[in-house]
DOKOLBA-546327 format. One line per field, with one value per residue (C-alpha): residue number from 1; residue in one letter; x, y, z. Coordinates in Angstrom, 3 decimals. Example, Ala and Ser with C-alpha at 12.3 -4.5 7.8 and 13.67 -1.06 7.14 Angstrom:
BEGIN
resi: (1/2)
resn: (A/S)
xx: (12.300/13.670)
yy: (-4.500/-1.060)
zz: (7.800/7.140)
END
This chain:
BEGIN
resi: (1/2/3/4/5/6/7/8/9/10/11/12/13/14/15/16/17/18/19/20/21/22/23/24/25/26/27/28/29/30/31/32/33/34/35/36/37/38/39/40/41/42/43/44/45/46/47/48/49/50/51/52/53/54/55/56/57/58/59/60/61/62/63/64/65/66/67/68/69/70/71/72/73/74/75/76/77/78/79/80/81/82/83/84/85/86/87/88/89/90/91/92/93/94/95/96/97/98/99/100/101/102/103/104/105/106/107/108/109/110/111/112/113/114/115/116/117/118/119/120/121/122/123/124/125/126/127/128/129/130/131/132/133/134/135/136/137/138/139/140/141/142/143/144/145/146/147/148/149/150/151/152/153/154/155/156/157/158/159/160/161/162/163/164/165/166/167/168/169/170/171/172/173/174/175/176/177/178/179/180/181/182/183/184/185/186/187/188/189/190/191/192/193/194/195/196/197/198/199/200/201/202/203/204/205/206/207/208/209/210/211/212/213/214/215/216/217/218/219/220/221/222/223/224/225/226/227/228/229/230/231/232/233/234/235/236/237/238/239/240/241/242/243/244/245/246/247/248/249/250/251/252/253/254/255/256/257/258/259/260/261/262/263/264/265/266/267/268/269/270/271/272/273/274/275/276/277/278/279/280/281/282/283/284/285/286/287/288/289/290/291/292/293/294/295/296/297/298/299/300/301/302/303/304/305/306/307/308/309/310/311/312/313/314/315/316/317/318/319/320/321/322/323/324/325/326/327/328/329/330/331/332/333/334/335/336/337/338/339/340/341/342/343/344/345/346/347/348/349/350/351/352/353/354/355/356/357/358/359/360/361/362/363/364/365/366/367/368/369/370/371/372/373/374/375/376/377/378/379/380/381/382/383/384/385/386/387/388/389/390/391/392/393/394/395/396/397/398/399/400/401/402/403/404/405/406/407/408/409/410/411/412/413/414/415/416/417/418/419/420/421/422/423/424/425/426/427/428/429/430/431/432/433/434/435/436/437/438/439/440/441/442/443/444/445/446/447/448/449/450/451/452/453/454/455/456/457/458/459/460/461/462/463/464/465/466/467/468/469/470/471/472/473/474/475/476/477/478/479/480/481/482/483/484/485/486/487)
resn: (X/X/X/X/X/X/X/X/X/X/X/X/X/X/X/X/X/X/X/X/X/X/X/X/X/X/X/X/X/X/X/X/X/X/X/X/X/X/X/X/X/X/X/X/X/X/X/X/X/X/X/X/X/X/X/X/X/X/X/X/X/X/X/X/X/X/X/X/X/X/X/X/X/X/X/X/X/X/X/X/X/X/X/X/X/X/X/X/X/X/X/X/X/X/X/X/X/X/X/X/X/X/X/X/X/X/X/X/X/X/X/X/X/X/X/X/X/X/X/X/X/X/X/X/X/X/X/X/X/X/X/X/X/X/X/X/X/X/X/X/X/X/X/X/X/X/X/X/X/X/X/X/X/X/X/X/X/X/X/X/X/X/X/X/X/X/X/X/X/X/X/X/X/X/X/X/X/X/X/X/X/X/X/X/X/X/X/X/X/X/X/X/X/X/X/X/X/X/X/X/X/X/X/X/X/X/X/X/X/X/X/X/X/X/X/X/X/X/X/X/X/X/X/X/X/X/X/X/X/X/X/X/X/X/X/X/X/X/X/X/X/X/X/X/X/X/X/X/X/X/X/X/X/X/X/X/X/X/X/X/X/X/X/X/X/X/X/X/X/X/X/X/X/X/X/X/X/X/X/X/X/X/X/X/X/X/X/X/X/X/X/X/X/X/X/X/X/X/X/X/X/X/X/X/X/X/X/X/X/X/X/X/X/X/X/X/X/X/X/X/X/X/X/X/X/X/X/X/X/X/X/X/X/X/X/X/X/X/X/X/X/X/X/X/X/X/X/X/X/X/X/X/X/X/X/X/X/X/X/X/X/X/X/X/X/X/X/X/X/X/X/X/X/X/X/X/X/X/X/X/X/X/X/X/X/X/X/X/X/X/X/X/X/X/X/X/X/X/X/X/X/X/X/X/X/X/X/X/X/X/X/X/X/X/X/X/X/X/X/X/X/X/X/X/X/X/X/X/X/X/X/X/X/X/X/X/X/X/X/X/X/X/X/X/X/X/X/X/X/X/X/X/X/X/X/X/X/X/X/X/X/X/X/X/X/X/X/X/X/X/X/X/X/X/X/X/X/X/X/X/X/X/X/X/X/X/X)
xx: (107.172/109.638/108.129/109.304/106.846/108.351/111.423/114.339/113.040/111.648/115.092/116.749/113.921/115.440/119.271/118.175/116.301/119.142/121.266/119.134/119.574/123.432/122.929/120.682/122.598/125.487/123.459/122.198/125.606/126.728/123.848/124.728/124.357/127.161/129.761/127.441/125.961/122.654/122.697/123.704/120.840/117.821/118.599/118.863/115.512/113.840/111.207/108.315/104.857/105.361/108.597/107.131/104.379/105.670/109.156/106.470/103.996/107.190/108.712/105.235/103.978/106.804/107.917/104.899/102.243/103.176/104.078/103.348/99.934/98.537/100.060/97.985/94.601/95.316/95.976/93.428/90.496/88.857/91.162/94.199/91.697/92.397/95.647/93.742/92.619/95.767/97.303/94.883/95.352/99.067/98.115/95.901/98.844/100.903/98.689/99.263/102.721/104.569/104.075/105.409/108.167/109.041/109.298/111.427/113.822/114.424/115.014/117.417/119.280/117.666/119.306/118.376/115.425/118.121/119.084/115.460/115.250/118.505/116.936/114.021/115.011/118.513/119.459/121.689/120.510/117.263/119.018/120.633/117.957/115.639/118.654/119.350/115.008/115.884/118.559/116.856/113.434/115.180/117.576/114.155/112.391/115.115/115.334/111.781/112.148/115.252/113.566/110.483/112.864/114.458/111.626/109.743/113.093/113.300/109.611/109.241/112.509/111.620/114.439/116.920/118.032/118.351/117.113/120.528/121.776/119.195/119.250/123.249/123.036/120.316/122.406/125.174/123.145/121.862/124.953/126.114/123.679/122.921/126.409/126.585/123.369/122.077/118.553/118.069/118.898/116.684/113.922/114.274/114.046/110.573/108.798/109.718/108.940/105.527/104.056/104.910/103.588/100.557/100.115/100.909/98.664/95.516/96.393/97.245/93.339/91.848/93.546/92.319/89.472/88.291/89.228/87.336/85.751/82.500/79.468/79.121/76.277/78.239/81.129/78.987/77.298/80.661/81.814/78.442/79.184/82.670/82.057/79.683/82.152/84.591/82.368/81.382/84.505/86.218/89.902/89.805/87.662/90.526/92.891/91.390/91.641/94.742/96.629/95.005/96.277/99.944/100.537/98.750/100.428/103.839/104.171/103.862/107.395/109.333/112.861/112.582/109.393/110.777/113.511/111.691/109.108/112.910/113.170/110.163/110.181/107.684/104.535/101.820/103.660/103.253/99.685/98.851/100.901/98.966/95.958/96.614/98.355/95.341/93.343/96.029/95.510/91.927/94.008/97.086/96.348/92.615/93.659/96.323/94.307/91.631/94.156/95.231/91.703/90.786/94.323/93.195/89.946/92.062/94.791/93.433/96.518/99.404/101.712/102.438/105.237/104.055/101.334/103.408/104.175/100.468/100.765/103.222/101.050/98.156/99.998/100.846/97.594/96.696/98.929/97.533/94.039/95.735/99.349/99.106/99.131/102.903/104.745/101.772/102.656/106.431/105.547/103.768/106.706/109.260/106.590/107.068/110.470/110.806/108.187/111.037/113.949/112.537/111.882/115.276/117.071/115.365/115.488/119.579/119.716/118.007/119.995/123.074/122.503/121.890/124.544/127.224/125.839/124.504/126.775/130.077/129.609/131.799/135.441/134.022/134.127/137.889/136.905/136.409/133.375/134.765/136.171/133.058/130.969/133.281/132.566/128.797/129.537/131.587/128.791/125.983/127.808/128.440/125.174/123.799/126.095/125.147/121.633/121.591/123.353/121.029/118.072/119.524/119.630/117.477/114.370/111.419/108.470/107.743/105.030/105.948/109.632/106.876/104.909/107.853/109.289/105.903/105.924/108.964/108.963/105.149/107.422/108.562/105.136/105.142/108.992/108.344/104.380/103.963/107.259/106.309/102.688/103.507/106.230/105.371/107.038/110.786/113.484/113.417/109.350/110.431/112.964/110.782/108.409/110.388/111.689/108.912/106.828/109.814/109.865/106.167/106.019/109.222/107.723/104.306/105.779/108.018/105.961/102.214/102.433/99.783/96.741/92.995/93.830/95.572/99.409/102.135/103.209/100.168/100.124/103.438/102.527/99.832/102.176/104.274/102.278/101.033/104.395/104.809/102.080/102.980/106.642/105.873/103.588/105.792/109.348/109.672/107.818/109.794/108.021/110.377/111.929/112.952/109.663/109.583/108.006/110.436/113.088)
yy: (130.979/132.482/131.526/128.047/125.614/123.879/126.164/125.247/121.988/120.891/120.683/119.224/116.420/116.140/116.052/113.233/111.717/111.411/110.514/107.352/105.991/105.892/103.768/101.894/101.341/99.870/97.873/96.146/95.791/93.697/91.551/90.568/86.727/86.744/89.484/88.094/90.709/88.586/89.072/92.794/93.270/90.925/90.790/87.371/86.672/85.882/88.830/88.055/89.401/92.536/93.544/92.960/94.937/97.935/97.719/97.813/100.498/102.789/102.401/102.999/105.609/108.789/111.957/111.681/110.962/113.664/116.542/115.835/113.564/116.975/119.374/117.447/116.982/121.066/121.542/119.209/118.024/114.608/113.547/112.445/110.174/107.880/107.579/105.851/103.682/103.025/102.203/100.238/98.461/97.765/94.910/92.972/93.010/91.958/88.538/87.790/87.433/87.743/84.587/82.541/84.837/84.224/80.805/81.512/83.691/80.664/78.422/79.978/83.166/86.135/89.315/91.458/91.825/91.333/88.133/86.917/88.384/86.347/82.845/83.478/84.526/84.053/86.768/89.154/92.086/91.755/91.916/95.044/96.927/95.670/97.835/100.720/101.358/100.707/102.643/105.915/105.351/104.822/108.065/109.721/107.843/109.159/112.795/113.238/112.285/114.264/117.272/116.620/116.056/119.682/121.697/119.807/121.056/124.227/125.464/123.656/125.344/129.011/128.894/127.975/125.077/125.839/123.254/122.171/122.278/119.681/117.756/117.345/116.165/113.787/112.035/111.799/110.342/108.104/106.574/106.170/103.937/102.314/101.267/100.059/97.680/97.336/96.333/94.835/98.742/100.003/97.259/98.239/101.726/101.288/99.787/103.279/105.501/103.599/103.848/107.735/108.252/106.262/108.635/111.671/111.416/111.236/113.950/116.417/115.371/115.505/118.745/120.260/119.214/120.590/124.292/123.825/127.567/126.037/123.920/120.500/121.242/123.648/121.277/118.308/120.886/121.795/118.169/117.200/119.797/118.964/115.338/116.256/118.506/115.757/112.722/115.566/116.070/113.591/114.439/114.345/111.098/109.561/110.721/109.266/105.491/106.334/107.148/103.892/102.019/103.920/103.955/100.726/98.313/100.398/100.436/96.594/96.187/98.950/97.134/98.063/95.772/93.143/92.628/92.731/90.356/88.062/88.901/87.853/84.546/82.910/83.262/83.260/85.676/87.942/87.193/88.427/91.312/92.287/91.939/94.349/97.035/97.017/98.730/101.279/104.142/104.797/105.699/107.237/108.201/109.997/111.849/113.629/114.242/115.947/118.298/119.329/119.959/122.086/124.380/125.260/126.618/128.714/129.949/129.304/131.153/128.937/128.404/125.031/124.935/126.472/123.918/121.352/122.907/122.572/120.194/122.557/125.305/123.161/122.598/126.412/126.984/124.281/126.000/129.359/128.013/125.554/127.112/124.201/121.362/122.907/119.989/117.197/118.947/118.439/115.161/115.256/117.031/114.582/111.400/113.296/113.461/109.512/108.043/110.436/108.730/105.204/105.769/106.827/104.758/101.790/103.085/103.691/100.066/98.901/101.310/99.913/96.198/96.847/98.637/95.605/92.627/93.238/96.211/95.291/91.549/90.318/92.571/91.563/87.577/87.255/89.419/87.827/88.651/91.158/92.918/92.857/94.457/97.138/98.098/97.834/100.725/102.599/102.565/103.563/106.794/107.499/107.181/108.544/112.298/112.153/111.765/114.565/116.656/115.917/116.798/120.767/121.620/119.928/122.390/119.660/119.245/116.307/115.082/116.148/113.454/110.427/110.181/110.433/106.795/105.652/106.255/103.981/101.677/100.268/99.178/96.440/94.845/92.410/91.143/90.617/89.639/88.004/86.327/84.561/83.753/82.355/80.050/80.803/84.280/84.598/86.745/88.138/88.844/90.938/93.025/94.052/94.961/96.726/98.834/99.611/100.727/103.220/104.611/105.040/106.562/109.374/110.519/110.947/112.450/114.643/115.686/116.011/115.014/112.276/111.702/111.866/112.487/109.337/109.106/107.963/105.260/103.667/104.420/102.803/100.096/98.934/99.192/96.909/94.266/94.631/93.864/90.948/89.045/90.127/89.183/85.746/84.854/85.910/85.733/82.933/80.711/78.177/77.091/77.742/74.689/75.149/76.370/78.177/75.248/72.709/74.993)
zz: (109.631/111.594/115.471/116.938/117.383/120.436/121.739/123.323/124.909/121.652/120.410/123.692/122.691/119.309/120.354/123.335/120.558/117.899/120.592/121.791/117.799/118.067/121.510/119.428/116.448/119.257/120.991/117.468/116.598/120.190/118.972/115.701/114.941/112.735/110.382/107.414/104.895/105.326/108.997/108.275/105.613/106.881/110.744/110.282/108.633/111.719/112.541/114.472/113.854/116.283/114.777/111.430/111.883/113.079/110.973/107.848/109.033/110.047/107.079/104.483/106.671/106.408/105.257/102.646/105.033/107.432/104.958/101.258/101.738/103.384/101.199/98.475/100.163/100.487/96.670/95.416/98.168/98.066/95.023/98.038/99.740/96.515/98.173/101.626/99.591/97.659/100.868/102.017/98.643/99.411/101.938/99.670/97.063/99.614/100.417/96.222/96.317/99.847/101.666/97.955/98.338/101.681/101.264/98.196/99.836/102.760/100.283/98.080/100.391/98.352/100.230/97.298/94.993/92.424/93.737/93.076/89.662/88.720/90.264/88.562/85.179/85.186/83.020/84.353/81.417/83.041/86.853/85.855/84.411/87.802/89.527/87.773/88.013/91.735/92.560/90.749/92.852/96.229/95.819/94.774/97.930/100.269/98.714/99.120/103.090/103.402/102.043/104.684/107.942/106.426/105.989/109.211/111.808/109.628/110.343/113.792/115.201/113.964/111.419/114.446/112.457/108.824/106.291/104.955/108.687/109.698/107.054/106.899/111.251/110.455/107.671/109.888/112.336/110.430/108.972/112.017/113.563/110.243/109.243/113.083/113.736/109.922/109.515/113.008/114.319/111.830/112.851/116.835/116.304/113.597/116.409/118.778/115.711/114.430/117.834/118.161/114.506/114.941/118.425/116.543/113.515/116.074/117.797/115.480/113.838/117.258/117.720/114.781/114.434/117.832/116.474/113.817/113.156/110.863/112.526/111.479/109.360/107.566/107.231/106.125/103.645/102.069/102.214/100.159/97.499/97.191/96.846/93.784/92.339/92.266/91.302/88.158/87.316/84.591/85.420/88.947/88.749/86.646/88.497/92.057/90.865/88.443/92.346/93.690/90.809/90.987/94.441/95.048/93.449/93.274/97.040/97.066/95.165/97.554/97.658/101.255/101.518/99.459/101.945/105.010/103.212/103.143/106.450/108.179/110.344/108.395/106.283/108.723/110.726/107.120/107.083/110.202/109.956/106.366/107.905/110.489/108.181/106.007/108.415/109.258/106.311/108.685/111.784/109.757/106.233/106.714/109.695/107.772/104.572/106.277/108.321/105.003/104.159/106.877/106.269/103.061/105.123/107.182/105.012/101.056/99.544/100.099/97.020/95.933/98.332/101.193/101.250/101.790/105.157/106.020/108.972/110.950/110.255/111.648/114.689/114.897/114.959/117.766/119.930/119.380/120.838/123.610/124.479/127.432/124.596/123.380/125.225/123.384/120.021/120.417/120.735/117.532/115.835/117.482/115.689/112.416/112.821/113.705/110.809/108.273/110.052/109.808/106.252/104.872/106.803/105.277/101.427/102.365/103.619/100.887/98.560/100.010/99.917/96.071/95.576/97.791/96.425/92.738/91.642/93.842/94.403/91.594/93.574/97.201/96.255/97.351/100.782/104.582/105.706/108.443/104.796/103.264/106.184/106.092/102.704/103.542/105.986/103.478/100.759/103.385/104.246/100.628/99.774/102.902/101.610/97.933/98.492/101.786/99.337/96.778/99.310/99.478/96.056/94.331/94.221/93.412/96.040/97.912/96.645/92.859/93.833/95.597/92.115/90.199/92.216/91.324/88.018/87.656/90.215/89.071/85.959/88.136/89.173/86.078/86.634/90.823/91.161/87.313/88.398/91.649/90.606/87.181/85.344/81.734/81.152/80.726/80.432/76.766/77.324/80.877/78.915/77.010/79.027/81.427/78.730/76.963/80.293/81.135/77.971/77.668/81.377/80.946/77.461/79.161/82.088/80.607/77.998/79.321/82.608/82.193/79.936/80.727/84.370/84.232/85.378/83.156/84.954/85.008/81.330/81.129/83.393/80.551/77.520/79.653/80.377/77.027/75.853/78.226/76.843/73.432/73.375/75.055/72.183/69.384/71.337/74.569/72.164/74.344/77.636/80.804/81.602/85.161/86.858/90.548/92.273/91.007/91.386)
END
């Protein structure tokens, strides 16, 4: 695409716009409680339901919603509307687990999912392994982002700003007001970037919709025959609850979630805030599957990575029929650009508290505080280069990197939900479940992709529970002695 979407003003938006975060990311840091890393990395574990809310939705609605979810529903039809319902999924997950881990993380000062992996099991093999599975997924999460802000300014702005250029001024960017205000910057600027997002998913559907070149009748005709095709078709049928399953239950364990789960002011305030979210995939998740739907109506010959690029050619379009909606559609662009933002920003502040205080804890013991917030800062702009770099050369698609996290971060379920619920499993049976899902899931993935429509790591996921239950029959013969409730 070589015309700009939203011109010169467009990208005075975007400057004013990046420029706003940096005023942001100074005002969070005037009002910082304390120079704690637990102030730094929970904003002082006191968010309300509003904050909550939005710092949640921002941060599970991104890069993937906006560019990859559509590029899919292009490629493959009703099969992405598994991943609705996958979302909506996410929030019933949450109500298993959350509010016992809230209270958890009060009681005992978890910053890190680590942290509650070590209380819980106290093995520190099992910690580390938690980690490295971690680490890989949320320099996957954030790649996947980085490569949606590039390709998102790259096509908007007409080639004006190259892909590696925009990526490279976002990361700075975000450093900057990340290593500044921490998680209470990135929590001030979610509730901003939700509320365009939410705005900018409708109207991009509405949009469409209304240019719509087929009459209902024909449209609920070819919806009709598509729906049989699919419920007809074994694979695709597989594969629709295999991405519930995946994405599901994976999303639930984001070390981004976990930590604003630590974070939130209490458990009702969670509740509420679940509730809510569960009905969100209807005003965020459908809207965007179906514009990638009615894309592959108007241009059917996109490549696998061209279709990823289907929502700015929706909004091309748009424009075409209503060149007086250009300055609503920059507003759409500058959503997109915000619900990215909010995403990797969160995955690098969760990717740097991992890093601080389960990797680097044991040299920062003998550090003040002021010390120790300084190396916070130094890691996040580390991390925030390799992975930007990472984001320009690496030559995988979007949504090809989000099911890839997925795959591995599922692994986790049994060690974080099987751990908070129930006291009988221990360390020795995790292991060995955690290693024997991982295994199971790269083979599959690497070698056939997934089986019977279904995806390795759900694959993986079974062998690993399997293993669980297994290894405490013949292994942790032992009963747990210190159990969560008395603990």
């Amino acid at each position: 695409m070589s015309q700009s979407v939203f011109g010169d003003i467009g990208l005075y938006i975007v400057v004013v716009y990046l420029a706003s975060l940096l005023v942001v990311g100074w005002l969070a840091n005037r009002s910082r409680r304390d120079n704690s890393v637990k102030d730094f990395y929970l904003a002082g574990s006191s968010l309300g339901f509003v904050s909550l809310f939005f710092t949640m939705y921002a941060t599970q609605y991104s890069g993937n919603t906006l560019l990859a979810l559509p590029g899919k529903a292009y490629r493959t039809g009703l099969t992405s509307l598994g991943v609705m319902f996958a979302v909506m999924g996410v929030a019933l997950v949450y109500s298993v687990f959350a509010p016992r881990l809230n209270q958890l993380a009060k009681s005992h000062q978890f910053i890190t999912m680590g942290d509650f992996i070590q209380w819980r099991y106290q093995s520190k093999l099992l910690r580390s392994l938690v980690n490295v599975v971690l680490v890989i997924t949320l320099v996957n999460y954030a790649l996947g982002n980085f490569k949606a802000v590039g390709l998102l300014l790259e096509s908007a702005s007409g080639g004006v700003v190259s892909f590696s250029t925009a990526i490279l001024c976002l990361a700075v960017v975000m450093a900057i007001y990340e290593s500044l205000g921490g998680m209470r910057a990135v929590v001030w600027t979610d509730i901003i970037q939700g509320l365009l997002l939410m705005v900018g998913c409708l109207v991009i559907f509405v949009c469409v919709s209304s240019i719509s070149e087929t009459s209902s009748v024909t449209r609920l005709d070819g919806f009709m025959q598509s729906l049989h095709d699919f419920a007809t078709n074994q694979w695709q049928f597989s594969q629709f609850f295999s991405l519930i399953v995946l994405i599901g239950v994976g999303a639930a364990v984001y070390p981004q979630a976990i930590q604003r789960i630590y974070a939130a002011k209490n458990a009702v305030t969670m509740r509420r805030s679940y509730r809510l979210m569960f009905f969100m995939p209807l005003l965020t998740t459908l809207p965007m599957i179906l514009v990638g739907i009615s894309v592959s109506e108007w241009l059917p010959s996109l490549d696998k990575q061209q279709s990823e690029q289907a929502t700015i050619f929706a909004i091309q379009r748009v424009i075409e029929f209503y060149p007086a909606m250009s300055w609503l559609l920059i507003l759409c662009i500058a959503a997109a650009l915000a619900a990215i933002m909010s995403t990797i920003d969160s995955a690098l502040l969760s990717l740097g508290s991992t890093v601080t205080t389960d990797f680097l804890a044991p040299y920062l013991n003998t550090l003040s505080q002021d010390k120790v917030r300084q190396v916070t800062r130094v890691v996040s702009w580390l991390l925030m280069a390799m992975v930007a770099l990472l984001a320009i050369y690496l030559p995988q698609t979007i949504w090809a990197l989000m099911v890839f996290k997925f795959e591995l971060l599922i692994q986790l379920v049994p060690a974080i939900i099987l751990g908070v619920r129930f006291t009988k499993f221990g360390a020795n049976a995790m292991i060995n479940g955690l290693l024997a899902g991982v295994l199971v899931a790269v083979v599959i993935k690497i070698t056939a992709g997934s089986l019977l429509g279904v995806h390795a790591g759900v694959w993986g996921l079974l062998c690993n529970l399997a293993v669980i239950l297994l290894s405490h029959r013949l292994v942790d013969k032992r009963s747990v002695n210190e159990v969560v409730e008395g603990k």
